[in-house]
C-alpha positions in Angstrom: 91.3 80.7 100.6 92.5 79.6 97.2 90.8 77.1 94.8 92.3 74.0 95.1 92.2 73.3 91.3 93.3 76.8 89.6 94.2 79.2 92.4 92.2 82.0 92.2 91.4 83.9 95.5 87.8 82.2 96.9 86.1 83.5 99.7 84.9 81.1 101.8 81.3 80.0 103.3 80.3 79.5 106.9 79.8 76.1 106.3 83.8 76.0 105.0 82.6 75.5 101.3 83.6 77.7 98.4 82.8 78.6 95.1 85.7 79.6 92.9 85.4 82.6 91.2 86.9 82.2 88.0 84.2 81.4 85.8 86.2 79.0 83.6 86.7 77.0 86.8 83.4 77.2 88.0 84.8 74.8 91.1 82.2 74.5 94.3 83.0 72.0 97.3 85.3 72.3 100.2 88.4 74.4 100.5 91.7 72.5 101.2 92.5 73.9 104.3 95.9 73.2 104.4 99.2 74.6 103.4 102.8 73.9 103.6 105.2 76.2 105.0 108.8 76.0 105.7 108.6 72.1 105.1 105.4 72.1 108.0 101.6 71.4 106.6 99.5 73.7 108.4 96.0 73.4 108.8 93.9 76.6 108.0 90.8 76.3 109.4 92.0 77.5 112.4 93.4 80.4 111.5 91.7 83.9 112.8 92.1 87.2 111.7 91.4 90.5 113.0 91.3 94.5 112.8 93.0 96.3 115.8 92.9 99.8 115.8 96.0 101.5 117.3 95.6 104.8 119.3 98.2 107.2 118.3 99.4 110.2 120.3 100.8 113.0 118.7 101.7 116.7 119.1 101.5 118.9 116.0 104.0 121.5 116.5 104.0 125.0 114.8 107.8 126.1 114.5 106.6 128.8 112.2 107.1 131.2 114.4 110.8 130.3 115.2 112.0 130.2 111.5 114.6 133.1 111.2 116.4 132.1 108.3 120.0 132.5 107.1 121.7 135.6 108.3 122.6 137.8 105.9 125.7 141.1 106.2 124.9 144.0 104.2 122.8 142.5 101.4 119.5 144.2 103.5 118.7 146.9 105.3 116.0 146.7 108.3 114.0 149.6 107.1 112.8 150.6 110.8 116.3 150.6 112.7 119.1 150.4 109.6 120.7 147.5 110.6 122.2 145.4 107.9 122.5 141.8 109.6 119.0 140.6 108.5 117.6 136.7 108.4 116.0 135.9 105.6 114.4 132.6 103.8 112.2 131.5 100.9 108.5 130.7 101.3 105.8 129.6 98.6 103.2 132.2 99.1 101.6 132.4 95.9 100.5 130.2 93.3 103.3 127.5 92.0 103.9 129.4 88.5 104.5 132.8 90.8 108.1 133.4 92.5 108.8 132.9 96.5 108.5 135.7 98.5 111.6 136.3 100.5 110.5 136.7 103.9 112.9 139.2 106.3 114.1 139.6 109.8 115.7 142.1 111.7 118.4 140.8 113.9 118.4 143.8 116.6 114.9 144.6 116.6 112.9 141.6 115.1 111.2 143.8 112.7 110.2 141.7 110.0 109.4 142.5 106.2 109.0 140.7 103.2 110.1 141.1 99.9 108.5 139.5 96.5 
């Protein structure tokens, strides 16, 4: 509710009374339960409000193990097998002020290795 003389937000009584709380105001009697909206008055003291907690179903999903990367010719070398068509990606591994670690993956045999 509002004060009906200078607007300030006023929580209301039981009883329907309020007491503004702007102390230059100072106002205490009843609310003016009515408003106009869209050209309609509409009376207030009827309105209800309440808190409805929604249930939400969700799924976290780890793809981590999926990431391959960009595949890369002959720019690395799988150190176990020699082939040279590796994936590879960025990942923050450290601390913010340290570089990424580039994080490698053998195409034939899924050997993976990381570089920093």
């Amino acid at each position: 509710m509002f004060c009906p003389q200078c607007g300030t937000l006023s929580f209301p009584s039981p009883s329907g009374d309020i007491s503004c709380t702007n102390y230059k105001c100072g106002y205490k009697g009843p609310a003016d339960n009515t408003t106009t909206i869209g050209g309609k008055e509409i009376d207030l003291s009827k309105a209800t409000s309440t808190t409805k907690v929604e249930n939400r179903d969700f799924e976290i999903i780890k793809d981590s193990d999926k990431l391959q990367g960009v595949l890369t010719k002959n720019t690395y070398m799988c150190p176990k097998c020699d082939c040279v068509e590796v994936f590879s990606y960025l990942e923050q591994t450290r601390s913010s002020d340290e570089p990424e670690t580039r994080m490698l993956t053998c195409k034939d045999c899924g050997n993976g290795w990381r570089e920093y």
